[in-house]
DOVO-887485 format. One line per 5 residues: number of its first residue (from 1); for each residue x, y negated, z negated of N, C-alpha, C, O. Coordinates in steps of 0.1 Angstrom, whole numbers. Atoms other than C-alpha are relative to their C-alpha. Example, Ala and Ser with C-alpha at 12.3 -4.5 7.8 and 13.67 -1.06 7.14 Angstrom:
REM residues 2
1 = 9:12:0:123:45:-78:9:-12:0:19:-12:-7 | -9:11:0:137:11:-71:-8:-11:-8:-3:-22:-9
***
This chain:
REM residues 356
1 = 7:13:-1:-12:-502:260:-11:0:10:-22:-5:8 | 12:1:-8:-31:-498:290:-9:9:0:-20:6:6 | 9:-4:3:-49:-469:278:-11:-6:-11:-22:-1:-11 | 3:4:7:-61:-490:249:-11:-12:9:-23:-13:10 | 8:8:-10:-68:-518:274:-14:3:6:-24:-3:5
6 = 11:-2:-2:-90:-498:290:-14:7:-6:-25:6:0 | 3:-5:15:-105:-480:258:-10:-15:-1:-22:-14:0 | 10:9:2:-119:-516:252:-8:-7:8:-18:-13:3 | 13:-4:-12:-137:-521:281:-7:4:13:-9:0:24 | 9:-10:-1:-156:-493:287:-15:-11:2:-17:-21:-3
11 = 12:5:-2:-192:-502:301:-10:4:-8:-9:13:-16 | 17:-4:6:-229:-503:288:-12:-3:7:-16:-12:13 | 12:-1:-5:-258:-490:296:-14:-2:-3:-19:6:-11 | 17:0:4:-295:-499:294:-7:5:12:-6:3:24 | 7:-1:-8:-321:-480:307:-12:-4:-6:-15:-2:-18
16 = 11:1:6:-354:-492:307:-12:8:8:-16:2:18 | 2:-9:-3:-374:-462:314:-18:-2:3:-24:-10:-4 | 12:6:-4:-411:-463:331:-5:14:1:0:23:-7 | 5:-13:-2:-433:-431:343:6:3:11:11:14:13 | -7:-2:-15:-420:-436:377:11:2:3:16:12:9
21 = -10:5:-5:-391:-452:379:9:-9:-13:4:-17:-22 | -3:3:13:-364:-460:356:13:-13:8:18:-11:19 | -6:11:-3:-343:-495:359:14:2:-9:12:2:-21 | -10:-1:4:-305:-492:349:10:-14:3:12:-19:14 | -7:14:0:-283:-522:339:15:2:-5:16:3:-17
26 = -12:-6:3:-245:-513:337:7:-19:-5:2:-28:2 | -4:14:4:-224:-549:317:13:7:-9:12:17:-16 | -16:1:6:-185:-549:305:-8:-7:-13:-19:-11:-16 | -1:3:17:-178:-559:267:-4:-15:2:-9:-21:-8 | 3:14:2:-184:-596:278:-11:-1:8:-11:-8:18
31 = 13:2:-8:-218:-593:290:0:-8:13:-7:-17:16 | 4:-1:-14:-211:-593:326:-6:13:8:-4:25:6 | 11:-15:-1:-237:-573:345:16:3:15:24:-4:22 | -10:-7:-14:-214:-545:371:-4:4:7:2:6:18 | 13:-7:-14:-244:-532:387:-12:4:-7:-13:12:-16
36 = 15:-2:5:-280:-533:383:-16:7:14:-22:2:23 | 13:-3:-10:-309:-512:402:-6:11:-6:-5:15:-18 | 13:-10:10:-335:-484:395:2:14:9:7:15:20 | -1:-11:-8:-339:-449:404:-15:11:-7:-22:9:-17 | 8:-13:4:-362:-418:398:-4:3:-16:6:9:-15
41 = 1:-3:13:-370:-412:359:1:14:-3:-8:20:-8 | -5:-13:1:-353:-379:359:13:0:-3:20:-8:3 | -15:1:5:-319:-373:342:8:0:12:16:-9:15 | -6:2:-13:-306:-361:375:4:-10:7:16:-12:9 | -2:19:-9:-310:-396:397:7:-10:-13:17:-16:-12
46 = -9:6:7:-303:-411:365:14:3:-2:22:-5:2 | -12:-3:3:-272:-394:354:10:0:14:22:-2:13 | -10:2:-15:-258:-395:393:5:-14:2:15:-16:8 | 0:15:-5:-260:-435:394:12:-7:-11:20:-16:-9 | -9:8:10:-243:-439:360:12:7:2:22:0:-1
51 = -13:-4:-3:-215:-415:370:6:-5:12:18:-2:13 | -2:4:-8:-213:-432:399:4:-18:-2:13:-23:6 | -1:14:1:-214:-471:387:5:-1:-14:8:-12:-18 | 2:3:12:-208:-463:350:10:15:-6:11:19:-18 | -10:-13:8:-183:-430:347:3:-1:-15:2:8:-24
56 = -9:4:17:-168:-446:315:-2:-4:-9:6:-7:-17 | 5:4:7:-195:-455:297:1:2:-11:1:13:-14 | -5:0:20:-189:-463:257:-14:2:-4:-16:11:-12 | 19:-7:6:-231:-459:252:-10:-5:12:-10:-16:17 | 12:2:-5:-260:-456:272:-14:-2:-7:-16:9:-14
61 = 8:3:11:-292:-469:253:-13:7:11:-13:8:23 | 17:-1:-1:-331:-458:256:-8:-5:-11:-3:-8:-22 | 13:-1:14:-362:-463:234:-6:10:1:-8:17:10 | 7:-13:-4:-380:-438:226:-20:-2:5:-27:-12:2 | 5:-4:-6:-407:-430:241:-7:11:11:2:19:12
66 = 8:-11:-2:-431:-404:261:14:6:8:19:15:2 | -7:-6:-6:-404:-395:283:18:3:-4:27:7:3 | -17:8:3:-369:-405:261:3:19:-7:14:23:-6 | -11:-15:5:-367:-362:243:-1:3:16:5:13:13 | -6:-4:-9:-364:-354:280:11:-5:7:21:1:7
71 = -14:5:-8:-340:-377:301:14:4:-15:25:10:-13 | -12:-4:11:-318:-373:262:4:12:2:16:14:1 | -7:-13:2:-316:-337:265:14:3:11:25:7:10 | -7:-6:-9:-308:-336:300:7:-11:5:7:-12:17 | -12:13:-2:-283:-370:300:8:8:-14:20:8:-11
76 = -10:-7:4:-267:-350:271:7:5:2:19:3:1 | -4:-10:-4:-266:-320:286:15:1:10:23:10:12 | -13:5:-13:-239:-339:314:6:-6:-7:15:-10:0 | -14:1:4:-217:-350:287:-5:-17:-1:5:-21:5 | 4:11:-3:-231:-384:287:-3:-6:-12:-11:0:-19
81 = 1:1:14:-228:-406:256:-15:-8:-2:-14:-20:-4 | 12:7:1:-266:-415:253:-6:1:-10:-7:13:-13 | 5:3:7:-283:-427:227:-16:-11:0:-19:-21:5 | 17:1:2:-321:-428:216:-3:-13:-13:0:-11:-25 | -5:5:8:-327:-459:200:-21:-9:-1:-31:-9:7
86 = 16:0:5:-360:-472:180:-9:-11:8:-6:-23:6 | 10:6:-8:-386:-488:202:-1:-12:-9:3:-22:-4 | 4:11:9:-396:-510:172:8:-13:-3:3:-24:-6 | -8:9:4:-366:-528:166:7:-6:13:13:-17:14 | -3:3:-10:-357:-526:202:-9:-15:5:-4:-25:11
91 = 15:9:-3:-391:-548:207:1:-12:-4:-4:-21:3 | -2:7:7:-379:-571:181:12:-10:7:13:-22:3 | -10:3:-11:-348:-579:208:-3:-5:7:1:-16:8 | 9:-2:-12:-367:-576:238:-4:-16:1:0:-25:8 | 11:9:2:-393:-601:226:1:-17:1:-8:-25:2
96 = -4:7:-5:-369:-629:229:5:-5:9:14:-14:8 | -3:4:-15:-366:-633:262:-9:-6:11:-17:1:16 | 12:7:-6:-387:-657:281:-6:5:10:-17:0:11 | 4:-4:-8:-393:-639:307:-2:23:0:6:31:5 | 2:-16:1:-407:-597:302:0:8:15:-10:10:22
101 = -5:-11:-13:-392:-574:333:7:8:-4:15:6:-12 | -4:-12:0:-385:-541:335:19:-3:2:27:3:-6 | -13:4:-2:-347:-557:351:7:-6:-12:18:-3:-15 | -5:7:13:-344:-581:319:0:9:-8:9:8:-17 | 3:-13:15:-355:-548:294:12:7:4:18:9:-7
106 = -10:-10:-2:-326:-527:308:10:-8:-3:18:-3:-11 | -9:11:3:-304:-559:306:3:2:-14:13:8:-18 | 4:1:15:-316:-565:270:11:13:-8:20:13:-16 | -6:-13:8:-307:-527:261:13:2:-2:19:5:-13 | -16:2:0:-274:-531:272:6:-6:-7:18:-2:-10
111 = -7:13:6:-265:-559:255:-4:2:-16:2:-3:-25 | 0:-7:15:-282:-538:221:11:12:-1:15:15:-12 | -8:-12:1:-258:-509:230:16:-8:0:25:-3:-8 | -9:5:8:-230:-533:229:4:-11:-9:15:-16:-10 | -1:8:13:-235:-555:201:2:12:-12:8:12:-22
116 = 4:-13:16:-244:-522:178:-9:-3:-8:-12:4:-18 | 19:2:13:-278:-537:162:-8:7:9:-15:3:19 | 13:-8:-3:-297:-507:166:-3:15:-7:5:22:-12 | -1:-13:11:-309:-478:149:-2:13:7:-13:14:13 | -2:-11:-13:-302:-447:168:-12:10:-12:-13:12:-24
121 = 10:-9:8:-332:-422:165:6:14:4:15:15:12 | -6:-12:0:-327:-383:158:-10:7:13:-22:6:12 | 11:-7:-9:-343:-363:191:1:10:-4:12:15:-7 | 4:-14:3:-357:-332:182:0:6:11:-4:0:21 | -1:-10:-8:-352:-300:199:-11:4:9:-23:2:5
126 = 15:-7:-6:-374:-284:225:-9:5:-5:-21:2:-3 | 2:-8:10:-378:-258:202:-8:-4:-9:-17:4:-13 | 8:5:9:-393:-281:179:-11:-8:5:-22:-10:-1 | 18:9:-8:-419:-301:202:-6:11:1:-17:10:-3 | 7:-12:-6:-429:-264:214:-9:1:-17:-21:3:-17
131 = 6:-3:17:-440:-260:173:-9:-9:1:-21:-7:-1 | 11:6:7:-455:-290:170:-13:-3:14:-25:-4:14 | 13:-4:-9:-472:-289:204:-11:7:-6:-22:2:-3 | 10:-7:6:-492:-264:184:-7:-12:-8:-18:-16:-4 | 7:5:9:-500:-284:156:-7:-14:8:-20:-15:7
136 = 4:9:-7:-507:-315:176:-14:0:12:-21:-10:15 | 10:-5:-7:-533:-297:199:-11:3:-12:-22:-2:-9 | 14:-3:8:-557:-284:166:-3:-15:-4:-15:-17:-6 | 3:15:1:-554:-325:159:-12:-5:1:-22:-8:-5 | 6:5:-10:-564:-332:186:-17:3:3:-24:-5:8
141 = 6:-7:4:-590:-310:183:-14:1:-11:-26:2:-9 | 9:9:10:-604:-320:148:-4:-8:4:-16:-9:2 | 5:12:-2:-606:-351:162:-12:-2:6:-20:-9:1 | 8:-5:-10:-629:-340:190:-15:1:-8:-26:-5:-7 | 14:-2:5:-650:-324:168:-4:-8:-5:-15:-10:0
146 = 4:11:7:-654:-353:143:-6:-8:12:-17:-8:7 | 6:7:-9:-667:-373:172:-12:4:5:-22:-3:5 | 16:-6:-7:-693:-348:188:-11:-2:-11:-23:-5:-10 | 11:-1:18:-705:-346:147:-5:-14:9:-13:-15:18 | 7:13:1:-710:-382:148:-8:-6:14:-18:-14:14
151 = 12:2:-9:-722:-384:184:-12:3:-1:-20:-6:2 | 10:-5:3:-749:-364:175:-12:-3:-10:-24:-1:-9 | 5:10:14:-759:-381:143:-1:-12:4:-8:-19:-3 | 5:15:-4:-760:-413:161:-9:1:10:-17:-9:11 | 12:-5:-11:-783:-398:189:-14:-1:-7:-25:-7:-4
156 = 14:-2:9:-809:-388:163:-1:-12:-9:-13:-16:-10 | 2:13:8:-803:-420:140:-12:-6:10:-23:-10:6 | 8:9:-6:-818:-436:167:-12:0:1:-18:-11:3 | 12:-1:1:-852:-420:165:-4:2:-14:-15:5:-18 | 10:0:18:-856:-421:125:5:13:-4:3:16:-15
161 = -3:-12:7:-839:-384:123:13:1:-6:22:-4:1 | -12:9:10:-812:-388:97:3:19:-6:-6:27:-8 | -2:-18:2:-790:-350:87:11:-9:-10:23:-14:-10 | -11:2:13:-778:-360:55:3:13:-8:-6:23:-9 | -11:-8:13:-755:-339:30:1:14:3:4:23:-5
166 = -10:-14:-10:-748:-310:59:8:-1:7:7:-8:17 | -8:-1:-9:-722:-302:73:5:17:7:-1:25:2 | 0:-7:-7:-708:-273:97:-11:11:2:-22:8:8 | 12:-14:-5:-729:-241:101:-12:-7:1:-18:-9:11 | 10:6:3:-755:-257:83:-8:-13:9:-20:-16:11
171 = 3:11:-5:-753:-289:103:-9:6:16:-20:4:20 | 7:-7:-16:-755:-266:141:-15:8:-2:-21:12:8 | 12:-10:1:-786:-245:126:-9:-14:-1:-21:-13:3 | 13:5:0:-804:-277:121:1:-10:13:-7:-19:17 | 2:6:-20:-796:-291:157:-10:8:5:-20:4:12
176 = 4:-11:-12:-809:-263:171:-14:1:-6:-22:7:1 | 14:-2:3:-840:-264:152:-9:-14:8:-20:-15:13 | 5:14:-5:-842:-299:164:-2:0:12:-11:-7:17 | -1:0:-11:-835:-287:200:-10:14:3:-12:20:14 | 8:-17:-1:-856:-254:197:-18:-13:5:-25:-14:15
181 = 13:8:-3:-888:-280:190:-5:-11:12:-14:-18:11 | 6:10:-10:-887:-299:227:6:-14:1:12:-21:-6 | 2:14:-1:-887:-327:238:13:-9:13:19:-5:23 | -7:4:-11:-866:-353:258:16:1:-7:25:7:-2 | -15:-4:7:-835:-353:234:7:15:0:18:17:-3
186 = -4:-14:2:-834:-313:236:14:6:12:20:16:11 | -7:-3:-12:-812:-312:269:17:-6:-2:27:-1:1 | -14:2:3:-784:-336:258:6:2:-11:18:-1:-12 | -5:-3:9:-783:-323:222:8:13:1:18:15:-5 | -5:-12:-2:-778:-286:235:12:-6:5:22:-5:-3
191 = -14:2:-5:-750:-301:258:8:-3:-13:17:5:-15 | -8:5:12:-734:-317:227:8:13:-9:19:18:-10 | -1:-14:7:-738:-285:205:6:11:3:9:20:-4 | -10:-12:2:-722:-263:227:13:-2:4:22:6:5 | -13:9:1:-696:-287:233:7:3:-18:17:9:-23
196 = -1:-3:21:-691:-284:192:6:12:1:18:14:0 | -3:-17:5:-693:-247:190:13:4:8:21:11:3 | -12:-3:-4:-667:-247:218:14:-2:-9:24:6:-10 | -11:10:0:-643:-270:205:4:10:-18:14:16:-20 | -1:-13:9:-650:-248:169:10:10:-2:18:13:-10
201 = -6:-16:-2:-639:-219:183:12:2:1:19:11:-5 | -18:5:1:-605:-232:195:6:-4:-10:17:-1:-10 | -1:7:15:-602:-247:162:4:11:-7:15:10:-12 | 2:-14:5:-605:-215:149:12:14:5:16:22:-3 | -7:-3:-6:-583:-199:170:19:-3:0:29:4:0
206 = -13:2:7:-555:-218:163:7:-2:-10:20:-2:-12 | -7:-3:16:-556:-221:126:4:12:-1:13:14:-10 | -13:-11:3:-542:-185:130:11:-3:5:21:-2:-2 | -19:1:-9:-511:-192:153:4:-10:-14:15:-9:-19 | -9:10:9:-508:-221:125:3:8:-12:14:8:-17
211 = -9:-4:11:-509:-201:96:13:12:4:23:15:-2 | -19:-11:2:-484:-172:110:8:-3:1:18:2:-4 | -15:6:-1:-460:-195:124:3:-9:-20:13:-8:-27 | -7:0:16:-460:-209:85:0:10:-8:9:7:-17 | -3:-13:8:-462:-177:67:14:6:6:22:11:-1
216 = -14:-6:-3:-431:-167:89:10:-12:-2:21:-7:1 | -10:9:2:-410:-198:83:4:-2:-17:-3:-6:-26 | -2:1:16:-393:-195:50:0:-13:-9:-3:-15:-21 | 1:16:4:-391:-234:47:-12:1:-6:-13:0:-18 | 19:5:3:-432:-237:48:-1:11:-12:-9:6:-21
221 = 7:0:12:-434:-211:22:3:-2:-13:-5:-1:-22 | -2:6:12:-410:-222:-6:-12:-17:3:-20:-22:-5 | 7:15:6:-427:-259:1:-10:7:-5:-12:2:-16 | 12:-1:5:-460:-237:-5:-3:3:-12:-14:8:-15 | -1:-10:13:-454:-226:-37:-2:-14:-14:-4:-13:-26
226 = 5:11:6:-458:-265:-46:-20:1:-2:-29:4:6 | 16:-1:-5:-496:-268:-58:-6:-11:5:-4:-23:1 | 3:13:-9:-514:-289:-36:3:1:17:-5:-3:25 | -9:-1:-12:-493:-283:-5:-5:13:7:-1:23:2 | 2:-11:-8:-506:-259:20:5:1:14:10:-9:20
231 = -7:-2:-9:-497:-243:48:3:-14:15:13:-15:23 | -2:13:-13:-504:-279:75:10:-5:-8:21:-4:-4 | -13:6:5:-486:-299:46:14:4:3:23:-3:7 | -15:-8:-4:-456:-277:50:7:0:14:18:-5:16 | -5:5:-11:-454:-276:84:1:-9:9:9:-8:19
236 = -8:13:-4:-454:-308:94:8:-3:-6:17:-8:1 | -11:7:8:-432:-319:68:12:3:8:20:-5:14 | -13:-7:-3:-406:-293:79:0:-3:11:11:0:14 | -2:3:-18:-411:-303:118:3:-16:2:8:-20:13 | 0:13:-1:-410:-338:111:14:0:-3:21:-1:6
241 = -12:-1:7:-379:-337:89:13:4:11:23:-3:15 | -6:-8:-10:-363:-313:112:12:3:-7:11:12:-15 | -16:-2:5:-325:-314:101:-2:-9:-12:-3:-22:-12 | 1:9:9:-328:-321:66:15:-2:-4:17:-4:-16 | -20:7:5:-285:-330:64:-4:-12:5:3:-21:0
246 = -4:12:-6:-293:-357:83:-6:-15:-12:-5:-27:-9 | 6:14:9:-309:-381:53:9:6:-11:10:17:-16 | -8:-4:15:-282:-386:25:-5:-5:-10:4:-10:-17 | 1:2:10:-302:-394:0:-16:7:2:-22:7:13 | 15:-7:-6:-339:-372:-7:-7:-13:2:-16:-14:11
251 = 13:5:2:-354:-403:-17:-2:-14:13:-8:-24:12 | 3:8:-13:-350:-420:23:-6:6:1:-15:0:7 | 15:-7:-7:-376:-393:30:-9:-7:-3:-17:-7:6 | 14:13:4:-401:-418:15:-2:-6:8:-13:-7:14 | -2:9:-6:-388:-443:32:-4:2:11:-12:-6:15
256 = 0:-2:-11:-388:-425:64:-16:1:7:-18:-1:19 | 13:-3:-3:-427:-416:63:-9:-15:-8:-21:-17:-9 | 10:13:-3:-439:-451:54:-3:2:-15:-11:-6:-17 | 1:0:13:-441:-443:17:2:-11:-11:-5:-13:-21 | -4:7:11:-423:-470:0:-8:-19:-1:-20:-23:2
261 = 6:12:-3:-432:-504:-2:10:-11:7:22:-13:5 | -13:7:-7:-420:-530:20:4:-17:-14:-1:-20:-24 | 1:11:13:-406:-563:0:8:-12:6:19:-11:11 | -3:18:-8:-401:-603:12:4:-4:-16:-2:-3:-27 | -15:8:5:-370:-620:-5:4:-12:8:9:-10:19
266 = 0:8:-7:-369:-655:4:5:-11:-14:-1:-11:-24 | -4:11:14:-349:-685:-22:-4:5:-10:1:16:-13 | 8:-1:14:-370:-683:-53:-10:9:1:-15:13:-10 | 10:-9:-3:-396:-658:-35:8:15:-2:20:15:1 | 1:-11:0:-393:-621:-42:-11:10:-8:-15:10:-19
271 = 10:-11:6:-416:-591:-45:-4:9:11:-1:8:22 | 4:-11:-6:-432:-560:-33:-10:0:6:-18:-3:-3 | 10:-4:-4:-460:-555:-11:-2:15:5:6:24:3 | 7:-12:-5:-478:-527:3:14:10:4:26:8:6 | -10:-10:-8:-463:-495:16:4:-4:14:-4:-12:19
276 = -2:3:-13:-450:-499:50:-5:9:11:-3:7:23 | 8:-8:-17:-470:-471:72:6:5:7:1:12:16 | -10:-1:-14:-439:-467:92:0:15:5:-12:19:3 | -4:-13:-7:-429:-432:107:-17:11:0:-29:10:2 | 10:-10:-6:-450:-402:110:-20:-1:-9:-25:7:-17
281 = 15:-3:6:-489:-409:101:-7:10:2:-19:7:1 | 4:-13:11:-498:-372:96:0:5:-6:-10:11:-11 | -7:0:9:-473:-365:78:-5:-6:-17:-8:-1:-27 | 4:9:11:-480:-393:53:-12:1:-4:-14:0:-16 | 12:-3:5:-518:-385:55:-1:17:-9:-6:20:-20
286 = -1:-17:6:-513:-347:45:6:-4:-18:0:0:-28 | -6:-1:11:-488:-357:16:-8:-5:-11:-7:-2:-23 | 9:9:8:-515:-383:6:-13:14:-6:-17:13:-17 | 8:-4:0:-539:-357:5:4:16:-12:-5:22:-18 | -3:-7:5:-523:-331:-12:8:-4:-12:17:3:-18
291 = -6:9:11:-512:-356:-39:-10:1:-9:-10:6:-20 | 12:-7:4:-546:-356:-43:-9:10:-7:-18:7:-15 | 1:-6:1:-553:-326:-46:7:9:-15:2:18:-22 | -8:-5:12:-525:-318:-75:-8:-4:-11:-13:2:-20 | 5:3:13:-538:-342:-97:-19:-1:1:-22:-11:-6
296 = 14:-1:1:-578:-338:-94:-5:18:1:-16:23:-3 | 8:-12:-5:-582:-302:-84:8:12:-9:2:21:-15 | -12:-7:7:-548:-284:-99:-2:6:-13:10:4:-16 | -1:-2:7:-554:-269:-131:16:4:-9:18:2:-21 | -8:-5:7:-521:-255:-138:12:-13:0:17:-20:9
301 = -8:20:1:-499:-285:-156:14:5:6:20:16:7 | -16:4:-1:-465:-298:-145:1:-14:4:-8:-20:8 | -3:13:4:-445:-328:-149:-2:-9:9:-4:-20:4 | 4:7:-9:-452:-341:-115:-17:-3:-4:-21:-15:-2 | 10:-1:0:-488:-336:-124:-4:-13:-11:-14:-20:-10
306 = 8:9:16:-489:-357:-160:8:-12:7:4:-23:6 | -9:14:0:-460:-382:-146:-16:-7:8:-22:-17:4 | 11:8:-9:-491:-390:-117:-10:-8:-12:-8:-19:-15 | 10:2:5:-521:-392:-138:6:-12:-16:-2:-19:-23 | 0:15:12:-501:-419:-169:2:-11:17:-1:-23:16
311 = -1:11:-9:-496:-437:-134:-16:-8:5:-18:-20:8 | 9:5:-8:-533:-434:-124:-6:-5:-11:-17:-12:-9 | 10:7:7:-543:-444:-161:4:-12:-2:-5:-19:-7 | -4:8:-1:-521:-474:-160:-7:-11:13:-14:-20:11 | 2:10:-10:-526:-489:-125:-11:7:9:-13:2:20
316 = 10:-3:-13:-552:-470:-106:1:16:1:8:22:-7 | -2:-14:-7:-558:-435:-89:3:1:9:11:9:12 | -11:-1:-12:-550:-446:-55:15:-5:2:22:-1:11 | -13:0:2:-519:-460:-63:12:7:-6:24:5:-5 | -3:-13:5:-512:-428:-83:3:10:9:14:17:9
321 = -2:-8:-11:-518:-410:-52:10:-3:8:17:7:11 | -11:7:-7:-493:-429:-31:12:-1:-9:22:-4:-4 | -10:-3:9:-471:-425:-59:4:13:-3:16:15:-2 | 2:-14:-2:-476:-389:-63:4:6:13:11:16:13 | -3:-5:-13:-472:-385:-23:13:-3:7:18:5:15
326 = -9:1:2:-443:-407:-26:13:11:-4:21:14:5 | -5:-10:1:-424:-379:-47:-1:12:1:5:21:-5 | 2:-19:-4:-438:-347:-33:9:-5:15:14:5:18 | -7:3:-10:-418:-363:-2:19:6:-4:27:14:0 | -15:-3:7:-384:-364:-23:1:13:-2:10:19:3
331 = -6:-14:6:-387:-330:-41:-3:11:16:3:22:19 | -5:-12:-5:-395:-312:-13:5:-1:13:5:9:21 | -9:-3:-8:-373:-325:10:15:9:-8:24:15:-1 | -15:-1:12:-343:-316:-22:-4:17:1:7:23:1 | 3:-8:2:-364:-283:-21:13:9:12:23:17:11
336 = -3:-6:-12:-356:-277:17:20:-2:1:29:2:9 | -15:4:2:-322:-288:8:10:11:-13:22:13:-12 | -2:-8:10:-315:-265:-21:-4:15:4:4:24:1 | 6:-13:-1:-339:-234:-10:-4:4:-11:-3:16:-14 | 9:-5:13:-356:-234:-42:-16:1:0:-20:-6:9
341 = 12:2:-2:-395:-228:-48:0:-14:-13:9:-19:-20 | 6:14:5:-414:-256:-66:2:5:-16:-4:15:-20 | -1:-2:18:-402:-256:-108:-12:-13:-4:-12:-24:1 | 6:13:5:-433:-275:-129:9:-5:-7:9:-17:-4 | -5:6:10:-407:-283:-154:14:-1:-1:20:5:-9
346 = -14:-3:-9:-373:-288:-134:6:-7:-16:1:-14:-25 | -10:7:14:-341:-295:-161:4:-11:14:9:-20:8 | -5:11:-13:-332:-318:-129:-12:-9:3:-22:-10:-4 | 9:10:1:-351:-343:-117:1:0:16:3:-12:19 | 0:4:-10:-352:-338:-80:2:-15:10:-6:-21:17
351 = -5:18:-4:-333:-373:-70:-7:-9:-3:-6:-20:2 | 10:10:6:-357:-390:-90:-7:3:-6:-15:11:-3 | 7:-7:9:-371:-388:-121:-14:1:-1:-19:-10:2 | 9:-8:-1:-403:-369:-123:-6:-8:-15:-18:-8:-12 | 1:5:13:-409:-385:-159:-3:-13:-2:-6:-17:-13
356 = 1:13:-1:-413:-419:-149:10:-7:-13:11:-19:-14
***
C-alpha cells in the first residue's frame, strides 16, 4: 500500500527552456508547486536540480525547440523520464494565462505533464541531424543564391536594364558584359557576381555529398525508383520520417507533412478546408513538386499517374497535385515499410486506393 501511495505521487516537471537559462517548476499530482528556480540550459545543471528537488519524477516536459534534441538526449541519457512535447499545442496552453513569464511557462508545462493533454514529439538522433545538417546547409544556400539573382536584377531594373528569359551561366556572362562596359554600377555588380559564383560553387559541391549519401542509403533508392521522386525527394522524406514503426497507419504520413485537409465541425456546420501546412515544409514542397513532375513530365503510365490526371480533369491541376503529393506520401512511406521498389500497377493498394 505504501508503495502504491507513493507510485501516485510522484512529481512533475516543466522546463521552460531559454538560450541561457532554463526555468524548472517541480508540482505533486494536486498542483502544488515543491520547488521552483532556474539554472544553466545544459542537461547537466539541469538534470542535477531535478535529481536533487525531483528524484521521482513521473515526467519531465519540454517544447521543442532549438535546444530541446540536446537537453533530451542528454536528460535521457541520465535515466530521466523526459518528454519532448509540441510547441504548438503547448502554445495553445500557455496562451491562457494572463500573465507571459518564463516562471508561469515552466509552471504551465508542469501542469501539461500532469494532466496528459499533450502530444509527445519523436527526437531524432544525432545521427540524423548530422544528415540533414547536410541537406539543410545546400537550402540554405539555394536560398542565397536566389536572392543575389534577384538583387542583381533589381539593381539594374532600376536603370531601364531588364535580363529577361536567362538564367544561370547565361545570366553571369551577361553581368559581366554589363560590368565589363564601366561605369558606376560595375564595382557593386562585380561584388554581387562573385558573391553568386561563390555561393554556386558550394552548391555544387554539395550536391555530390547529397547525391552519394543517397545513392548509398538503400531507403532513397527503392523511394527512387518512383518516377518523379529524386534523389532530395528521397532524402528528406526518409530523414524526416526517420522511424517509419512509429506511424500505424501509412496514411498519418499525410497527415504528418501538412497534406490533408483540415475540417471545422460545429452543430449543423461541417466541412473541409484547405490543407493544413503543418509539419515539415520541405518535405511537402519536394513531394508537391515531384507530384508534378509524374503527371506533366513522366511518360511512362501507372495507376498513380491516370488516378491524378481524372482528378486534375475533374477539379483542377493544382488540387491534382496536392492530391497526387498526398499519396506519393502514403506509398512510400508503405514502400520504406515493406522494402519494395515503386509497382505502376500494385495488386494492393498501398493503404489507400490508388484508383480513386
Amino acid at each position: 500500500m505504501l508503495i502504491l501511495y507513493l507510485c501516485a505521487f510522484r512529481p512533475y516537471v516543466g522546463l521552460d527552456v531559454s538560450q541561457e537559462e532554463t526555468h524548472i517548476c517541480v508540482i505533486d499530482e494536486d498542483d502544488r508547486k515543491i520547488w521552483q528556480g532556474k539554472c544553466l540550459s545544459t542537461p547537466e545543471a539541469i538534470g542535477k536540480l531535478i535529481q536533487e528537488h525531483a528524484p521521482d519524477a513521473a515526467k519531465i516536459g519540454l517544447e521543442t525547440g532549438n535546444l530541446s534534441t540536446y537537453l533530451w538526449h542528454g536528460l535521457n541519457d541520465m535515466s530521466l523520464p523526459v518528454i519532448c512535447i509540441d510547441a504548438y499545442h503547448a502554445h495553445g496552453v500557455l496562451k491562457l494565462r494572463m500573465n507571459k513569464t518564463d516562471k508561469n511557462d515552466a509552471h504551465g508545462l508542469a501542469q501539461i505533464m500532469r494532466s496528459g493533454w499533450f502530444k509527445a514529439v519523436k527526437v531524432k538522433s544525432f545521427a540524423s541531424h548530422e544528415v540533414r545538417a547536410l541537406y539543410r546547409a545546400r537550402s540554405s544556400l539555394v536560398s542565397m543564391r536566389s536572392d543575389v539573382v534577384n538583387q542583381i536584377r533589381g539593381c539594374l531594373r532600376v536603370f531601364g536594364i531588364l535580363i529577361k528569359g536567362i538564367a544561370g551561366v547565361a545570366f553571369e556572362k551577361r553581368v559581366q558584359e554589363i560590368i565589363d562596359e564601366g561605369g558606376t554600377l560595375a564595382a557593386p555588380l562585380q561584388a554581387q557576381l562573385t558573391v553568386l559564383q561563390t555561393i554556386k560553387k558550394e552548391i555544387e559541391e554539395l550536391d555530390e555529398l547529397v547525391l552519394d549519401h543517397s545513392w548509398a542509403c538503400p531507403s532513397c533508392r527503392a523511394l527512387m525508383t518512383i518516377p518523379g521522386v529524386g534523389p532530395m525527394t528521397a532524402a528528406h522524406f526518409v530523414l524526416a520520417v526517420d522511424d517509419v514503426e512509429r506511424f500505424n497507419k501509412s496514411k498519418s504520413v499525410a497527415a504528418y507533412f501538412g497534406l490533408t485537409p483540415k475540417r471545422f465541425q460545429s452543430g449543423d456546420m461541417d466541412f473541409n478546408g484547405r490543407i493544413s501546412k503543418r509539419g515539415n515544409r520541405i518535405v511537402r514542397h519536394h513531394l508537391y513538386e515531384a507530384a508534378n513532375i509524374l503527371m506533366t513530365r513522366v511518360k511512362k503510365p501507372s495507376a498513380l499517374q491516370e488516378w491524378g490526371l481524372r482528378i486534375a480533369k475533374r477539379s483542377g491541376m493544382k488540387k491534382a497535385r496536392v492530391a497526387v503529393a498526398r499519396k506519393l506520401s502514403v506509398i512510400m512511406h508503405q514502400m520504406l515499410l515493406t522494402g519494395e521498389c515503386f509497382n505502376p500497377y500494385p495488386a494492393h493498394n498501398y493503404g489507400g486506393s490508388v484508383h480513386g
